[in-house]
Every structure is written in C-alpha cells, then in structure tokens.
C-alpha positions in Angstrom: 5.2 22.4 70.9 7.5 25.5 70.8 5.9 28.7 70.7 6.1 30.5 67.2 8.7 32.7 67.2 7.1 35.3 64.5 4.4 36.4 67.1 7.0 37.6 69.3 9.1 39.6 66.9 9.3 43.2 69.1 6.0 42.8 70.7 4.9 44.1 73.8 3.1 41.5 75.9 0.0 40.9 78.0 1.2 37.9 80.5 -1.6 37.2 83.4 0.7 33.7 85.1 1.5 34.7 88.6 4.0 31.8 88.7 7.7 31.9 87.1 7.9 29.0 85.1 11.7 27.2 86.2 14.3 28.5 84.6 18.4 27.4 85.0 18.9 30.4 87.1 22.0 32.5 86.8 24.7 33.1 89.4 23.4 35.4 92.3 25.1 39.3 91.9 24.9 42.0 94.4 21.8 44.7 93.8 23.7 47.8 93.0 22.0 51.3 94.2 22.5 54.1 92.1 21.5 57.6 91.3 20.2 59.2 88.1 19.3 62.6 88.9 20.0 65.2 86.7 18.8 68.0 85.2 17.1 69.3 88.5 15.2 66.4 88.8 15.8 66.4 92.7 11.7 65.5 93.7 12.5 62.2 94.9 16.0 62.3 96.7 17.5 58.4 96.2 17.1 56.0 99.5 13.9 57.4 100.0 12.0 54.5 100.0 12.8 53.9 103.4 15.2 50.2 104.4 11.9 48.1 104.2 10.6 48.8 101.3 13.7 48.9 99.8 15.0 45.8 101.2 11.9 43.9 99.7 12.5 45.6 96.4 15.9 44.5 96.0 15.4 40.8 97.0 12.2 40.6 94.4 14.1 42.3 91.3 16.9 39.6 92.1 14.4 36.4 92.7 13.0 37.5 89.3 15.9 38.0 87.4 17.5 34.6 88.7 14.0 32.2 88.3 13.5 34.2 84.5 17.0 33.8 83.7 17.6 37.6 82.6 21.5 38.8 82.2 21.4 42.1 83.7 18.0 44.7 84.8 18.1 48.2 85.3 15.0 49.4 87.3 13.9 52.9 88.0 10.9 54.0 90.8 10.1 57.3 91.4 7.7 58.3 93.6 6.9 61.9 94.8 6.4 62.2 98.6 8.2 59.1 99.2 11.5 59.0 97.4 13.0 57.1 94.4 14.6 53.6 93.8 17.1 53.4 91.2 19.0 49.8 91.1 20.9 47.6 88.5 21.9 43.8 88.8 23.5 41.3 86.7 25.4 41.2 83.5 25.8 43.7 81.0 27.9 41.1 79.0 27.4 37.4 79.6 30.9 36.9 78.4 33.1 39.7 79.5 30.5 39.2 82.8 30.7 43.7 83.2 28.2 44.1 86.0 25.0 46.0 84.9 24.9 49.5 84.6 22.7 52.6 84.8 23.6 54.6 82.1 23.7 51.7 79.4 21.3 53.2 75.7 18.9 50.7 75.4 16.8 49.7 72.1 13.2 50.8 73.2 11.3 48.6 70.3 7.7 49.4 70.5 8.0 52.4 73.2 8.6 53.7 69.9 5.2 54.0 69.4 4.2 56.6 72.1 6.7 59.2 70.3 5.5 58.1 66.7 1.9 58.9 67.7 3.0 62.1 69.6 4.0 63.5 66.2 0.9 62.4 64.6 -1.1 64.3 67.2 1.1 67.1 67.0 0.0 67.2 63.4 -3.7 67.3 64.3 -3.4 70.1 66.6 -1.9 71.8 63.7 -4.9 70.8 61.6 -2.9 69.3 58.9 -4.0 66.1 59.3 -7.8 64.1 60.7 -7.7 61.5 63.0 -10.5 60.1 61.0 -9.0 60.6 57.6 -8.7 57.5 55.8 -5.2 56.3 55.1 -5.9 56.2 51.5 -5.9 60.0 51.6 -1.8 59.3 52.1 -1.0 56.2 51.1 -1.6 54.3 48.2 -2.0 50.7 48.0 -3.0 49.8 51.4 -5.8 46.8 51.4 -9.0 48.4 52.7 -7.6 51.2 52.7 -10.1 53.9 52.0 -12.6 52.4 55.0 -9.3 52.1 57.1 -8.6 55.4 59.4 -5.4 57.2 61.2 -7.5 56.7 64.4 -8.0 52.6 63.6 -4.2 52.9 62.8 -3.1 54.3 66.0 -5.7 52.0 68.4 -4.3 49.0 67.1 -8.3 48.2 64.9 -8.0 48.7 61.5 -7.6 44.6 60.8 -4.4 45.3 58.7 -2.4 41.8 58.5 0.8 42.4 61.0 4.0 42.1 58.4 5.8 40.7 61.5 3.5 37.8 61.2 4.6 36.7 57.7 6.6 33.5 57.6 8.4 34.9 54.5 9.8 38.0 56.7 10.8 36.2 59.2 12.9 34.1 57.4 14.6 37.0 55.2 14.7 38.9 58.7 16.6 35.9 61.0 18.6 34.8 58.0 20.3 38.5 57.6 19.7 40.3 60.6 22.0 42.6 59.6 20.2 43.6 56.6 18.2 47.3 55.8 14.5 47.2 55.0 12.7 50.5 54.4 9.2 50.8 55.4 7.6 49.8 52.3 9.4 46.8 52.3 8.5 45.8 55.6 4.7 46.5 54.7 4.8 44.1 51.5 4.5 41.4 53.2 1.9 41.8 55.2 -0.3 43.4 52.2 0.5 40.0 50.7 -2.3 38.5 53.2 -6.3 39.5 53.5 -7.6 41.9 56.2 -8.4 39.8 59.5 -11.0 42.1 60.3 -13.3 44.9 59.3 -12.2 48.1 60.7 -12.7 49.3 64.2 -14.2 45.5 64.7 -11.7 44.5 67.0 -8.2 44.8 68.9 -5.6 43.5 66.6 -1.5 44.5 68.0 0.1 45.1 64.3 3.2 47.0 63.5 2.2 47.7 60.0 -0.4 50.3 61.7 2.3 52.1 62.8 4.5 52.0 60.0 1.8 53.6 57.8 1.3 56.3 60.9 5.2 56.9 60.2 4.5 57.2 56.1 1.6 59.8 56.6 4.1 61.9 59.0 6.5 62.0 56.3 4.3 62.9 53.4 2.4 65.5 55.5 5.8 67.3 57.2 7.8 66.7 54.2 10.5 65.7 56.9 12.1 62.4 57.3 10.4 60.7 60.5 13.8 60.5 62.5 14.3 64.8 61.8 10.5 65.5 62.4 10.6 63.2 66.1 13.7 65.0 67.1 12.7 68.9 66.3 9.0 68.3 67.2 9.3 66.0 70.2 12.7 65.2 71.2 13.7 68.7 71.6 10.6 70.1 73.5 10.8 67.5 75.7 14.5 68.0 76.4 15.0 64.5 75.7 18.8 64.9 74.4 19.9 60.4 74.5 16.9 59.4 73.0 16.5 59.2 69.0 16.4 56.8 65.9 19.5 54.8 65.1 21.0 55.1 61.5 20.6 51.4 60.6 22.4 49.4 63.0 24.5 52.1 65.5 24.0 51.9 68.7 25.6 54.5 70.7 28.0 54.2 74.0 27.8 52.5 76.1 25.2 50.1 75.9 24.7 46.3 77.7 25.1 43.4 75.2 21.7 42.1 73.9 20.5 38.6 74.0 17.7 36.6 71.6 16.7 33.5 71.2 14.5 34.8 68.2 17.1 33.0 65.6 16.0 30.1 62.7 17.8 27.4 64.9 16.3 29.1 68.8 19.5 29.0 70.1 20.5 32.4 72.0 22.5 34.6 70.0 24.2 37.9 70.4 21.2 40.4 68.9 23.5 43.7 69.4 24.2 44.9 66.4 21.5 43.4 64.5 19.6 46.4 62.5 16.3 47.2 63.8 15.4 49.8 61.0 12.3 46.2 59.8 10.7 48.0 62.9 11.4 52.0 62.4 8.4 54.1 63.4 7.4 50.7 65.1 9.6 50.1 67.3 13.5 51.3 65.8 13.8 54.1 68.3 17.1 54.0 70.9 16.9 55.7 74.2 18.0 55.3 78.4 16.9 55.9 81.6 16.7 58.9 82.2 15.3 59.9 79.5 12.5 57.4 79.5 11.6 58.8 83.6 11.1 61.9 81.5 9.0 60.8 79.1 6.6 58.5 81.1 5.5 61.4 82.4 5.2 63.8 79.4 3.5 60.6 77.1 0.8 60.0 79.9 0.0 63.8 80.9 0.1 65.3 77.2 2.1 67.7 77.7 3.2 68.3 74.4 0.1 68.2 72.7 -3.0 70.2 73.4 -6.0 68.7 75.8 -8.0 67.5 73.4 -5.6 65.4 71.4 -4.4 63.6 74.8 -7.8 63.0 75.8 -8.5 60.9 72.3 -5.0 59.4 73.1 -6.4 58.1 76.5 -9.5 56.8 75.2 -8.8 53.2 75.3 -10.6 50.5 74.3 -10.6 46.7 75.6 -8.0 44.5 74.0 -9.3 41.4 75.3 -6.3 41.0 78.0 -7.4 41.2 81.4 -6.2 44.8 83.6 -5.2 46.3 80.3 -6.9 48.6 77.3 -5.3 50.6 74.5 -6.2 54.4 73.3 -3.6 55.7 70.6 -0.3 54.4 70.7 -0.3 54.2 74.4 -1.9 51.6 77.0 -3.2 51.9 80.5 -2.7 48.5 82.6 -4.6 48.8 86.3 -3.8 52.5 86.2 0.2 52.3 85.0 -0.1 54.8 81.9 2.6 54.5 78.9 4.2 51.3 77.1 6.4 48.3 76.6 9.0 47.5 74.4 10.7 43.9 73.1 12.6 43.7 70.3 15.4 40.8 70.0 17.7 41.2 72.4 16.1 43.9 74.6 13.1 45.0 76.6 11.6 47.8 78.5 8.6 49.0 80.8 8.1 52.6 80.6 4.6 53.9 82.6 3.5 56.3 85.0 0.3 56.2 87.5 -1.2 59.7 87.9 -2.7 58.7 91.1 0.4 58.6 93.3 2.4 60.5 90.0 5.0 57.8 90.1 6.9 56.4 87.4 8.8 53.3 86.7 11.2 52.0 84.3 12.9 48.6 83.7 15.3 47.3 81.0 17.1 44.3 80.4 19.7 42.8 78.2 17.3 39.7 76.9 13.8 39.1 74.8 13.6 35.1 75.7 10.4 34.6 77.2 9.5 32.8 80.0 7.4 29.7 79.0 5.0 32.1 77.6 6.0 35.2 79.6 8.0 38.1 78.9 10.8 38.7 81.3 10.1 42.8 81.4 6.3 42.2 82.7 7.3 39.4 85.5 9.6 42.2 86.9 7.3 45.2 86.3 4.4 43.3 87.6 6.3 41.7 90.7 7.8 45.4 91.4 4.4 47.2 91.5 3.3 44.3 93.2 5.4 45.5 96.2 5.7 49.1 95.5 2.3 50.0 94.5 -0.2 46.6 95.7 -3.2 48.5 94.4 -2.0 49.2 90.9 -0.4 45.8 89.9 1.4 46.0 86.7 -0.4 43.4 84.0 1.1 43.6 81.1 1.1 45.0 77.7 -0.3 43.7 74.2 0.9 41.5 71.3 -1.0 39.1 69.0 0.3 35.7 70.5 
C-alpha cells in the first residue's frame, strides 16, 4: 500500500531503519569543498577535519545521496577544536543538471518553528503573555480551547486535530498549489474534526499548534508575524537571508525543488508552489549560513532570558526512540534544534553543546525513502561518522 501522502505534508520525521531501502540511484558527481565563512566566523578554519575524516565524510554523503536518490545536498559541520566541513554534491536542477551550490535560499518548512516559538518566549520574558494561559484567552473558536495552553501549543500536547491531516486540504492544497491560504483558513479544517486527546495527555506533531502560537503573537504585538520575527529575532541575531516569503517568492538563487506530494505521486517541480498553508509552521525561507548561526543561538537561548530557554529545553518523550520535544525545539541523542520538510525541500539544523558543533544539511527533494526521509539518512549517517556517540535519530511527525 502506498504511504498516505497527508501525513507527510512539511513534517519533520523520526526514521529509526539503519538500512537504505533501494532506490534507482542517480549519476555519480564529484563532492565539491567549499567555504562559508563570513562575518568573522573564522573558529573552525575549512579542511580542518583532517584527510581521513574527511575522506570518509565525502564518500558517505555521496553513497547516501545516490542509494536515496536525492538531486543535490548541501552539508555544513562545524566543530570547534577540530575544524569545519562544508561540501555540496549533485544537482541543483535535474534538468538544466547546474551542479549544487552553497549559497542556494532554501525553504526551511518546520525549522520555522524554533523562530516562531522564539518570539513567543520573547513575549513572556516581557510578561505580556503566560506560557500557561489558555489559548482561549486569544483566540476564539478553538475546540477545547479554554483547557488547551500556549505551553501544550508549543510541546506539540494540546490534542488539537493537525489541519494537514484533513483529506479535504489536501486536496484543495495539491489541486492549486499555487493558491493563498491565511492562517484561519488553514485551521478550519482541522477544527472540522474532534480533539484526539485531552490536553498534555500525549505527544501529538500538529501544525495547527503552531499556527495558533503565530495568531496569539499577532494579537499580543499588534505586528504582523513576518515584521515582529524580523525586528525581534532576525535582527538581534544578525540573521540578514533568513525571513518569511510574501506568498510564493523565493529569492536568488535557489536549487529547484522536487515532490512527489502531488494527487497523481508523480514527481513534480514544487519551486514556486506557495508555502504561506504552513506560515508560522513552517513558511519561513533561509540558507546556510544563516542556519550555522542560528543552531547555535536556538539551542543556547541566547536571545531570550535563562528561564525561558530552560522551559524551551524541557522535553518530554514523543514516543520515537533517541528523541524528545520541549517547546518548538527537539533534542535527538544530544543534537539540539530542528528539521524541516516541506514539498520539495528539506533541512537538519542542530547543535550538540557537548563538543559545541553544529551541522546543517539541505536538499533539493521531500520523497521519502520507503518510509524514510532523505534529510535524516544523511544527518544520521554524517553524525554517524563525525560524532559516533551522538548519532543523529531523527525528528517528529504523526506518520
């Protein structure tokens, strides 16, 4: 039986098979090196992995990419003391076939979530808003929604039905994928469905929790989410190629995107397709370097005082094996941050305070692997290598 394709819709994905499933492999390209410093970001001077290490990294990130079938990967390991590994293979266009490159923007899908949860908990330090306020204090209409808290929101346990999950929006979604939807569209249609849960019963991945997150944000600021992101935690952060698309634009340049989340499941060019369904889920554009910046500022708190990064660390089991889930952020065998999937892209952005190293991967595709997503066979095979006590195991989604 195929797999159902609504579960996957921008999910990021616990996968615990050790084993690529065969895939039609795609022509062998070179490994490219390449540097991304900038900025006075000098700690970990490129090649400084040493021949070995690096060798092995390059010949796993290509076995992977050729047995999962993935067009082009961008990969990014940084590790203070030792040096950094910055590499890119494959296509950024499988029909143009323009190698890979570093600097390509990438959709982030639901990485968005560590910056939309940021802003929430730059609110609380403010004390303008409770984690344990109810959501009915904000927004009206939601089922449960006065037992239902920001905190339940944010851990992924407040049993609200995912809207991704709704046969009816997938449909309108695939069949015009060029089409708007505002945030309380989206949410219709998983109100439409009962609670699967009481609150705080149980780990539940839903997008609608963070769309609501997004809703209270606005109503408490009196900003639009995109203005209040940028001047409250884009800026600080100095994070100046990262931000939330106007609809459909995607800036330059940017690797061609591939799905095979369509009505028919044939592979289709997902580019351009507007991702504002997902919007303080998962809408948010961004690249490399500016995700190496903000593994580290996501997992350390830096923007937000001590107290609100320790309730954001305080993660709960989700059921998956190596990995739990605090607010808006996961830790998996130590890696601290998030994943990303949304049609046509994915990412891996974490950090592991013990050895204060960070990695980042992106690709050009969303088609899973049997029942795998491409982004955690690399990220788990690279940590594998790099980092054999902190194995990389994978991220969350309802599937």
């Amino acid at each position: 039986m195929r797999r159902t394709r609504y579960r996957r819709l921008f999910a990021a994905t616990v996968l615990v098979a050790s084993v690529l499933a065969p895939m039609a492999a795609t022509p062998a390209t070179p490994v490219h090196a390449a540097s991304v410093e900038r900025h006075g970001e000098d700690d970990c001077p490129p090649g400084g992995l040493g021949p070995e290490l690096t060798a092995r990294l390059d010949k796993t990130i290509e076995d992977v990419r050729k047995q999962a079938n993935i067009p082009g990967v961008v990969v990014g390991l940084w590790m203070p003391g030792k040096g950094s590994y910055v590499r890119t293979t494959g296509v950024a266009n499988t029909v143009t076939r323009e190698p890979m490159f570093t600097d390509t923007f990438v959709r982030i899908g639901s990485e968005t979530k560590t910056f939309t949860v940021t802003a929430l908990l730059k609110l609380v330090d403010e004390g303008r808003i409770g984690l344990d306020d109810p959501i009915s204090k904000y927004v009206r209409g939601v089922p449960n929604g006065p037992r239902i808290t920001l905190r339940h929101l944010a851990e992924m346990r407040s049993g609200l039905f995912p809207y991704t999950a709704d046969a009816d929006f997938v449909h309108d979604l695939l069949s015009d994928p060029q089409r708007p939807f505002t945030p309380q569209e989206a949410l219709a249609y998983g109100f439409k469905h009962k609670n699967t849960f009481k609150p705080g019963a149980q780990f539940q991945y839903s997008n609608s929790n963070l769309v609501l997150l997004g809703l209270v944000i606005e109503k408490v600021s009196g900003q639009r989410l995109a203005d209040f992101i940028h001047r409250r935690v884009l800026r600080p952060a100095h994070l100046r190629d990262t931000f939330f698309p106007n609809d459909a634009e995607f800036p330059e340049p940017h690797a061609r995107g591939y799905t095979d989340q369509t009505l028919t499941g044939t592979v289709a060019d997902s580019t351009d397709w507007n991702p504002s369904w997902a919007w303080a889920a998962g809408a948010m554009i961004s690249n490399l370097h500016d995700l190496r910046r903000w593994a580290k500022i996501v997992a350390t708190g830096e923007l937000i005082s001590p107290d609100s990064q320790a309730q954001r660390l305080k993660t709960l089991p989700t059921g998956f094996p190596g990995t739990s889930y605090g607010l808006g952020i996961l830790n998996t065998n130590g890696w601290i941050g998030h994943n990303g999937s949304i049609p046509g892209y994915e990412t891996v952005t974490v950090y592991l305070p013990s050895q204060k190293a960070t990695l980042v991967v992106m690709i050009n595709t969303d088609s899973l692997v049997g029942t795998q997503e491409p982004s955690t066979l690399l990220a788990r095979a690279i940590t594998a290598v790099a980092t054999p006590d902190n194995v990389y195991a994978g991220g969350v989604t309802p599937r």
